[in-house]
C-alpha positions as CSV (number, residue, x, y, z in Angstrom):
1,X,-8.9,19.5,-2.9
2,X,-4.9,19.6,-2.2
3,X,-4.3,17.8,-5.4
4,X,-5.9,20.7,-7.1
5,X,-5.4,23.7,-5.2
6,X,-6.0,25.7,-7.6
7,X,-9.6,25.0,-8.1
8,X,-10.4,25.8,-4.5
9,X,-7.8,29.3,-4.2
10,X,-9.9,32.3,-3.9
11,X,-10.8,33.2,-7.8
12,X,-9.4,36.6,-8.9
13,X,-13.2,36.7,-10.9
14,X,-16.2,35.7,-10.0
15,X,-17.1,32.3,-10.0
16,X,-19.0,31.1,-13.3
17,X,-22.8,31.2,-12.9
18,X,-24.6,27.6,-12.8
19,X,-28.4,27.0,-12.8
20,X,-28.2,30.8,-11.5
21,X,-25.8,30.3,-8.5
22,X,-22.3,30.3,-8.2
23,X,-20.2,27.1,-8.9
24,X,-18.5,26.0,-5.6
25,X,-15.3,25.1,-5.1
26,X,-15.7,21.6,-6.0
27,X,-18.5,21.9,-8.8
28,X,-15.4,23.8,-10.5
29,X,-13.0,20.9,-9.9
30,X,-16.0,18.7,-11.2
31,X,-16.6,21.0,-14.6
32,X,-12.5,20.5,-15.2
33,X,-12.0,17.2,-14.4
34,X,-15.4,16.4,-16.7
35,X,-13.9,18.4,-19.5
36,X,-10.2,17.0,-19.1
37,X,-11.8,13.5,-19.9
38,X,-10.5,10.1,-19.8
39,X,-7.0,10.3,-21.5
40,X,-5.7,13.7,-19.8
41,X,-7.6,13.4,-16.6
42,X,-7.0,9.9,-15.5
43,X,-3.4,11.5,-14.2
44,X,-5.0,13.7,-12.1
45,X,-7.5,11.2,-10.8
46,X,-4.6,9.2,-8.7
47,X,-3.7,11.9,-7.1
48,X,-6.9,11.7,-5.4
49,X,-7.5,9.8,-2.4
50,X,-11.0,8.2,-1.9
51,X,-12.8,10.7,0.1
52,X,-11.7,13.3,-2.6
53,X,-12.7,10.9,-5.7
54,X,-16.2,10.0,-3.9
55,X,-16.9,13.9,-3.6
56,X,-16.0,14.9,-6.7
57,X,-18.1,12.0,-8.1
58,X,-21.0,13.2,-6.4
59,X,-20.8,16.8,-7.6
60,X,-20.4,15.3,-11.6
61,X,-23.2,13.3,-10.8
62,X,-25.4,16.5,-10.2
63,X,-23.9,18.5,-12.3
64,X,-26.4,18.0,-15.3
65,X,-25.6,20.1,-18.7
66,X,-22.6,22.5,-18.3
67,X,-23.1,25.5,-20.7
68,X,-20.2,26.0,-22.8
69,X,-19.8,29.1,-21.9
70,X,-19.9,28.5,-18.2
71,X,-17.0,25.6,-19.1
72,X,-14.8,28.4,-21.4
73,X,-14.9,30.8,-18.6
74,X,-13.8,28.3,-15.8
75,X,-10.8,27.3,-18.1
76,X,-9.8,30.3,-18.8
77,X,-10.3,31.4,-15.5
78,X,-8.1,28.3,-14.3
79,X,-5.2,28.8,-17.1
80,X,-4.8,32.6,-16.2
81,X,-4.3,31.9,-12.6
82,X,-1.8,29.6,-13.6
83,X,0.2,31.5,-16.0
84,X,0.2,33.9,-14.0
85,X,2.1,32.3,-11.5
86,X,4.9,32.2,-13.9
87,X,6.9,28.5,-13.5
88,X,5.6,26.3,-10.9
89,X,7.8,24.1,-8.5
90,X,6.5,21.5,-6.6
91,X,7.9,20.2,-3.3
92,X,6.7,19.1,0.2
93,X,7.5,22.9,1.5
94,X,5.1,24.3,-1.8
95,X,2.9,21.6,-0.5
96,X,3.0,22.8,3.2
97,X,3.0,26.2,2.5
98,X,-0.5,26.0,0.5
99,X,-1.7,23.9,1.9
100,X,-1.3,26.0,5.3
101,X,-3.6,28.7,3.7
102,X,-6.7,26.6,3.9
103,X,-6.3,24.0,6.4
104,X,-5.8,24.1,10.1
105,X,-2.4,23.4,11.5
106,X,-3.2,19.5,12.9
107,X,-5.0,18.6,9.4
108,X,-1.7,20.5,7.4
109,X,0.7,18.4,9.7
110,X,-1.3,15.1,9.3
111,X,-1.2,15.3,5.6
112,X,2.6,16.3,5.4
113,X,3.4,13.1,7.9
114,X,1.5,10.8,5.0
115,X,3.4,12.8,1.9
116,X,6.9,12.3,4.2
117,X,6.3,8.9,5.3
118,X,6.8,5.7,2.7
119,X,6.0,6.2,-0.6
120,X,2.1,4.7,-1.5
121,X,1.4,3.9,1.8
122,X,-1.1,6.1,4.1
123,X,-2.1,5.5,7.7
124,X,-4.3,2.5,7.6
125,X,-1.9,0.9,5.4
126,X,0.6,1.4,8.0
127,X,-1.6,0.1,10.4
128,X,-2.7,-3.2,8.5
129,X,0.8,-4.0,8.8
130,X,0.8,-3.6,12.7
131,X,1.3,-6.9,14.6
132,X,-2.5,-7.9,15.4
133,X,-1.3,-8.1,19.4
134,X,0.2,-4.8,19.6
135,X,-3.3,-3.7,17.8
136,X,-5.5,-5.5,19.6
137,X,-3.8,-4.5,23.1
138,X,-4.4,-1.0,21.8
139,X,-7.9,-1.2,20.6
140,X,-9.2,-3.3,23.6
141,X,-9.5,0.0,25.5
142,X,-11.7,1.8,22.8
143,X,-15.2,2.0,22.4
144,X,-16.7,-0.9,20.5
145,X,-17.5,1.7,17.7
146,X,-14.4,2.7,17.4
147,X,-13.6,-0.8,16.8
148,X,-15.4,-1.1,14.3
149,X,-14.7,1.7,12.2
150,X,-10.3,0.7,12.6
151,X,-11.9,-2.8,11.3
152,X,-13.6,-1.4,8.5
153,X,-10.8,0.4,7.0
154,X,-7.7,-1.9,7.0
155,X,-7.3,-5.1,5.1
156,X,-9.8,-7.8,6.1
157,X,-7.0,-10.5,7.0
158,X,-5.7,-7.7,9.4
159,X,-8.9,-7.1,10.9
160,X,-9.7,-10.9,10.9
161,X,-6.2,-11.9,13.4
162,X,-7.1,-8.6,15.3
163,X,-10.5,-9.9,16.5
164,X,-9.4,-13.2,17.0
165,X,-7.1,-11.9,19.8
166,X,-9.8,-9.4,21.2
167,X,-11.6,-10.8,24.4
168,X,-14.7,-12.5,22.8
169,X,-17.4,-10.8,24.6
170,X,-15.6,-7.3,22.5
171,X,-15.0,-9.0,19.5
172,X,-18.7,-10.2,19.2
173,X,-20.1,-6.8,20.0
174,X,-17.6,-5.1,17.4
175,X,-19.0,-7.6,14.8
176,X,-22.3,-6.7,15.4
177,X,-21.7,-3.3,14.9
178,X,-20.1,-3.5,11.6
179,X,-22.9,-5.3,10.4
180,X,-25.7,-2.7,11.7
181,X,-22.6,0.4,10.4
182,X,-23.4,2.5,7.7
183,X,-20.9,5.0,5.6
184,X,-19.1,6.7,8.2
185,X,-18.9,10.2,8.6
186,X,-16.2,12.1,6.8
187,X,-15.5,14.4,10.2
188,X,-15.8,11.2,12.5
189,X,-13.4,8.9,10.5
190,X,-11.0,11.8,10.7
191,X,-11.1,12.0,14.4
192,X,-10.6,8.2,14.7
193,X,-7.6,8.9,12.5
194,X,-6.3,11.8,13.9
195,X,-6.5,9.9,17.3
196,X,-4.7,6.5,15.9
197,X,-1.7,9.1,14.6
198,X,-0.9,10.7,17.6
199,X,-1.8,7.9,20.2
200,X,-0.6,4.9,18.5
201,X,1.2,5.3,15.2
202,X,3.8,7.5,16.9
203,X,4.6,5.7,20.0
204,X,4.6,2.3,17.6
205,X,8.3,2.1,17.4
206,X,8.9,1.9,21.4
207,X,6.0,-0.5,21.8
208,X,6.8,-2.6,18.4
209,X,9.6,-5.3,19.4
210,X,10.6,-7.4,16.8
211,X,11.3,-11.0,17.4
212,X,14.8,-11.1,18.2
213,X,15.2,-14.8,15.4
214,X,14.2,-12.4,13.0
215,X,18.1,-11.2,11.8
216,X,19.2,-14.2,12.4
217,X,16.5,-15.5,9.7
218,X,17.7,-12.6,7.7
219,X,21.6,-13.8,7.5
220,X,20.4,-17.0,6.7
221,X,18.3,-16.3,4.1
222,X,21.5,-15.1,2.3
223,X,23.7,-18.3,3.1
224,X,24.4,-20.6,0.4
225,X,22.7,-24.4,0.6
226,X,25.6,-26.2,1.8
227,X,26.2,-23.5,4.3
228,X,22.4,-23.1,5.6
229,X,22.2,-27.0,5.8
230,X,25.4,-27.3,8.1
231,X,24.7,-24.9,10.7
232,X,20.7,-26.2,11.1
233,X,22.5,-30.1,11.5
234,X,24.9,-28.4,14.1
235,X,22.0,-26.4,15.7
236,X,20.0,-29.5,15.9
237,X,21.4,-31.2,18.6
238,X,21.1,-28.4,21.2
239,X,18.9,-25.7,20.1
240,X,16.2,-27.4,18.0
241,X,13.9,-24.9,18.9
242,X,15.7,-22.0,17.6
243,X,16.7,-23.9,14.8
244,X,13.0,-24.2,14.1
245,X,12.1,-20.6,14.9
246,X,14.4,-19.5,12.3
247,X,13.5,-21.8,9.5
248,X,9.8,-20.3,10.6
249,X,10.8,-16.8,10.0
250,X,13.1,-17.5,7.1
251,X,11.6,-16.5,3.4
252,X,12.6,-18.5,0.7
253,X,12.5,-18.7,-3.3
254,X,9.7,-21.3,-2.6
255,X,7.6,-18.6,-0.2
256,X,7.4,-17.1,-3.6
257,X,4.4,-18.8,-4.9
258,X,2.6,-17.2,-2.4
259,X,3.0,-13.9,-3.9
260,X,-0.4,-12.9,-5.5
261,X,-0.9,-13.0,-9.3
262,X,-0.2,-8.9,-9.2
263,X,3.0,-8.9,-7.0
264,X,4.6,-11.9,-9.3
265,X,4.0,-10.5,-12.4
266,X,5.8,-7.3,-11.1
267,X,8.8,-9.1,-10.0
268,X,8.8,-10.8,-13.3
269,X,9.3,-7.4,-14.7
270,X,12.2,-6.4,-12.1
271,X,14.5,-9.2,-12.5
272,X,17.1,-10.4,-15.2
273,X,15.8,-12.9,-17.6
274,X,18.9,-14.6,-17.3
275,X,18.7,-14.8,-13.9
276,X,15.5,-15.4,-13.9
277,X,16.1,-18.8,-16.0
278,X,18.6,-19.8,-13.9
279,X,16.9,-19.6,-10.7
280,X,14.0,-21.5,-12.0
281,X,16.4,-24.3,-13.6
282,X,16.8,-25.2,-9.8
283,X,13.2,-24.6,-8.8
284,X,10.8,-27.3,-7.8
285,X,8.2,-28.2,-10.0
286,X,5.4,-26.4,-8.2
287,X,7.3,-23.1,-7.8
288,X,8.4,-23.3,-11.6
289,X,4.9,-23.6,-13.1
290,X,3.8,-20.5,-10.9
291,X,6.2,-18.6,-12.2
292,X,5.4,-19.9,-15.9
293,X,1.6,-19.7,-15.8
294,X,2.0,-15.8,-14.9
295,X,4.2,-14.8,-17.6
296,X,2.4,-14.6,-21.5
297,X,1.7,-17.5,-23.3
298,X,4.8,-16.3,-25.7
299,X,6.6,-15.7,-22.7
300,X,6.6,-18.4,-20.9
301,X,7.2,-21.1,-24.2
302,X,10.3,-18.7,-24.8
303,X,11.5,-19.6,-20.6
304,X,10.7,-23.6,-21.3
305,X,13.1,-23.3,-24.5
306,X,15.3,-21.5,-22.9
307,X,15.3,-24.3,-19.4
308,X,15.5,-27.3,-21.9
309,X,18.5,-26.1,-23.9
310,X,20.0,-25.0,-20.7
311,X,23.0,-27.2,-20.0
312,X,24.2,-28.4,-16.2
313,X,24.4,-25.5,-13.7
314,X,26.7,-24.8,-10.5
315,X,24.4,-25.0,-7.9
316,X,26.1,-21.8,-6.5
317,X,24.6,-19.8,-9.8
318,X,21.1,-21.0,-9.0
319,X,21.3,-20.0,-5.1
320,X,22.8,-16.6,-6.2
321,X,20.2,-16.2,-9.0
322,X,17.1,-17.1,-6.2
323,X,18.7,-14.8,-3.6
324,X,18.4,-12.2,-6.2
325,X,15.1,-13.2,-6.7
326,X,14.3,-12.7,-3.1
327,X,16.1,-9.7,-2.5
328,X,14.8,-7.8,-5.3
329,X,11.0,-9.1,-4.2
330,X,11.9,-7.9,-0.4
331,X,12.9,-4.2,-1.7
332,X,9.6,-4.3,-3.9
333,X,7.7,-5.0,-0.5
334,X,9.9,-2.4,1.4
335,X,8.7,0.4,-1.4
336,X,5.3,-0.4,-1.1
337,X,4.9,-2.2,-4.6
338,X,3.9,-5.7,-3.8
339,X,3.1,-7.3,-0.5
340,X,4.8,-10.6,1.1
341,X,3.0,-12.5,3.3
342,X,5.1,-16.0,4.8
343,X,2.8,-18.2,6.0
344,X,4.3,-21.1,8.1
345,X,2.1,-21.4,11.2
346,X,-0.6,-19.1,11.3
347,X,0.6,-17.9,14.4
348,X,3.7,-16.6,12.7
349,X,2.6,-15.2,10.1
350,X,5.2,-12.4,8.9
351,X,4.3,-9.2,6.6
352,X,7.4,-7.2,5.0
């Protein structure tokens, strides 16, 4: 497992004896994972990604009673190799470099592109967040199967707009066959992943245009009210339909009650609380009882206090204090800690 390589390096001794045959690589992972527990294990355990949990589930699971000898030798066994080693650094070239012992060169690169690439965010995350038309142009030249196993693994609203563009008579067989699809094999999945990388993923960039309204909806997303509501009433005499397309693509403080219940509560935790209040002092009634009902009951009766004693405001504070609001929720989306979904039309629907 490459979060715990040492586990799987070749043991200087031999390898403990379980119901008289040697433990494998992953039954010794299993016995020191087991023994690590809930408290100094659970670390370890997000490291993992889900093929690696499910196996090392699987060999607990049949692991049955450990002798205690079996589980002193293994630790020991483990600690030595690791003292011996003197200080450990850990880096991406470490990371390369073992994992290069044990891993063919396309799996070692593939697994470097996901540590490189944005932080929490693996290949079908990536791809989830692939326009559904680039996607489905893509995918409308693969087998069915194929299909099906891309629509199994990203986010079900993804896979939902994807088939919706498909050609029906595709769509309706790829739906068949991920109600007739089983677990998918480990060796398959990776060759449908492998195959994504270096066919799709990497030409994405040249293929991917972005609608050119969208920094225009940027700048004005940062423009005071005043200012924002003068250029639209200038705009709307001779380009009403880019007026529109902007306001479309535009993401404003009041987008933010579509934030889920997770993704609010860890702006909450981001942002100024004097900000914070000041925003909200200027917030409809809708977006201000969103905000409230996900803070603590303590919490939010100290916010109301703090709103009623609040005297008369500058409007400019409160359009500062919601920029900030949206800013700081747009870089929380860009590092891969909440997701922002703008809904206007469903057609133009917008992921940062």
């Amino acid at each position: 497992m490459n979060a715990m390589p040492a586990m799987n390096a070749k043991p200087k001794k031999a390898s403990p004896v379980h119901n008289g045959k040697p433990l494998t690589g992953i039954e010794r992972t299993a016995v020191l994972l087991l023994s690590l527990g809930e408290e100094h294990g659970q670390d370890v355990w997000k490291l993992l990604d889900e093929d690696e949990v499910r196996e090392i589930s699987v060999a607990i699971a049949r692991l049955g009673v450990i002798d205690s000898n079996v589980v002193d030798t293994l630790l020991v066994d483990f600690v030595g190799q690791l003292s011996g080693n003197g200080g450990l650094l850990g880096n991406t070239t470490a990371t390369e470099k073992l994992l290069t012992q044990f891993l063919p060169s396309d799996r070692v690169n593939a697994i470097m592109e996901e540590i490189r690439g944005p932080a929490g965010r693996n290949m079908w995350e990536k791809l989830s967040n692939v326009q559904e038309d680039v996607l489905a142009n893509y995918l409308k030249n693969e087998y069915p199967q194929t299909i099906a196993v891309v629509m199994s693994r990203i986010r079900s609203e993804q896979a939902a707009r994807v088939l919706a563009v498909l050609p029906e008579p595709l769509a309706l067989d790829v739906i068949n066959r991920l109600i007739k699809m089983e677990s998918v094999q480990k060796d398959v999945l990776e060759r449908v992943e492998q195959t994504l990388r270096n066919e799709f993923m990497s030409t994405l960039s040249s293929t991917s245009k972005r609608d050119p309204y969208a920094p225009i909806a940027e700048i004005f997303n940062f423009f005071d009210r005043q200012t924002e509501s003068r250029f639209f009433s200038a705009m709307e005499s001779s380009q009403r339909e880019s007026a529109e397309r902007i306001k479309t693509l535009m993401f404003t403080f009041d987008d933010l009650v579509k934030l889920d219940s997770g993704a609010i509560q860890t702006l909450l935790r981001k942002v100024d609380k004097g900000k914070l209040t000041i925003a909200l002092k200027g917030a409809t009634e809708n977006v201000r009882e969103y905000f409230l009902k996900n803070m603590s009951q303590r919490a939010s009766k100290m916010m109301l206090d703090d709103l009623q004693n609040m005297g008369p405001v500058r409007l400019r504070e409160v359009d500062e204090a919601q920029a900030l609001l949206i800013s700081t929720a747009k870089d929380l989306a860009d590092k891969g800690e909440i997701m922002i979904v703008k809904s206007g039309n469903s057609e133009d629907e917008l992921v940062y």
